[in-house]
N, C-alpha and C positions, 0 to 999 in steps of 0.2 A: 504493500500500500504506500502512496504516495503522501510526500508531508502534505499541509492543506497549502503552502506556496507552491509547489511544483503539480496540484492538481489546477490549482489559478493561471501559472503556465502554459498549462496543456490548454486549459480554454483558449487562453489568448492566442494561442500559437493557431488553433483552430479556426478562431476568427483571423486572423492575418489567411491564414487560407482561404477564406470564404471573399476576401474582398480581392484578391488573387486572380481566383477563379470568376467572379462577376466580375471583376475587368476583362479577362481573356473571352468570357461569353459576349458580353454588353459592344464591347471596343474598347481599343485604348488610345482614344484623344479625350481631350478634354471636350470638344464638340459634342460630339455623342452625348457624353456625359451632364453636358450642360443644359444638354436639351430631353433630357429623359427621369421623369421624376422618379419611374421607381427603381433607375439604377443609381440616382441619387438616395434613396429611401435606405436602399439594400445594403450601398456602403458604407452612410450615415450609422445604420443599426447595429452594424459591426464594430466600427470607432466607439460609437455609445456605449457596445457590453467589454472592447476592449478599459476604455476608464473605469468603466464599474468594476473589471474583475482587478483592476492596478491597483483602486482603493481598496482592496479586502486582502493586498499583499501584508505581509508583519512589514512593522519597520523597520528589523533588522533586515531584512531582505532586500527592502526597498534601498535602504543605509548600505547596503554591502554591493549593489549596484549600482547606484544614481548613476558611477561616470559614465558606466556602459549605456544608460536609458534612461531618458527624462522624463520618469513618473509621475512628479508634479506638474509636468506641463501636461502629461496622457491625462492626467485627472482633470484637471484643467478644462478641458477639451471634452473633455465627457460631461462636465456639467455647462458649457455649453450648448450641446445637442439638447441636454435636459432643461435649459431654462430660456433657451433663448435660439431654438433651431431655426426657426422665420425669419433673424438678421443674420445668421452665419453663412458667410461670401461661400459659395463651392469653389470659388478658386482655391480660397485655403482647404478645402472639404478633400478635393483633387490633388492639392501638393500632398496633403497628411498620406493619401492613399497610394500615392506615385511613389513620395521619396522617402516615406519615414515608415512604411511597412515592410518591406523587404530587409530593412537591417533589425526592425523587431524579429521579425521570424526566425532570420539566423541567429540573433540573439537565443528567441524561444528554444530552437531544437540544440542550440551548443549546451543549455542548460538541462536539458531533458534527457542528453546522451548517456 
């Protein structure tokens, strides 16, 4: 059995697949994207349970990696989607899921090895 941070991991790492894979389905421009609410919705949903599952890491966890990954900002980010999804740009919605998921995921599975 897994401690409960490295079962939070495997979520995350699952969501970083899911917004992956509905890139590769949906397209990968930002075009597409911009003009398609519910590949907007489906990426959004993912970034949202990715935050939620950051804030339920221990702090030592979180403390023993900041440098690797910026948890406060994922949290951050996630309570955005939760309080204020109507003004948040998809420009930024598109860079989170373009640039800043592919080094989670390597992050995710070098952790899970």
């Amino acid at each position: 059995m897994q401690s409960p941070d490295l079962q939070r991991i495997s979520h995350i790492r699952d969501y970083c697949f899911e917004i992956i894979e509905t890139i590769s389905r949906y397209g990968n421009t930002y075009k597409i994207f911009s003009e398609d609410t519910d590949y907007q919705k489906s990426v959004s949903f993912s970034l949202l349970q990715i935050g939620e599952l950051s804030g339920k890491l221990s702090d030592s966890f979180r403390n023993e990696t900041a440098e690797k990954v910026p948890w406060t900002a994922i949290r951050g980010m996630r309570n955005l989607f939760a309080h204020n999804y109507g003004s948040m740009s998809m420009e930024m919605i598109w860079k989170t899921a373009k640039e800043d998921i592919p080094p989670l995921l390597d992050f995710c599975e070098t952790i899970l090895r």
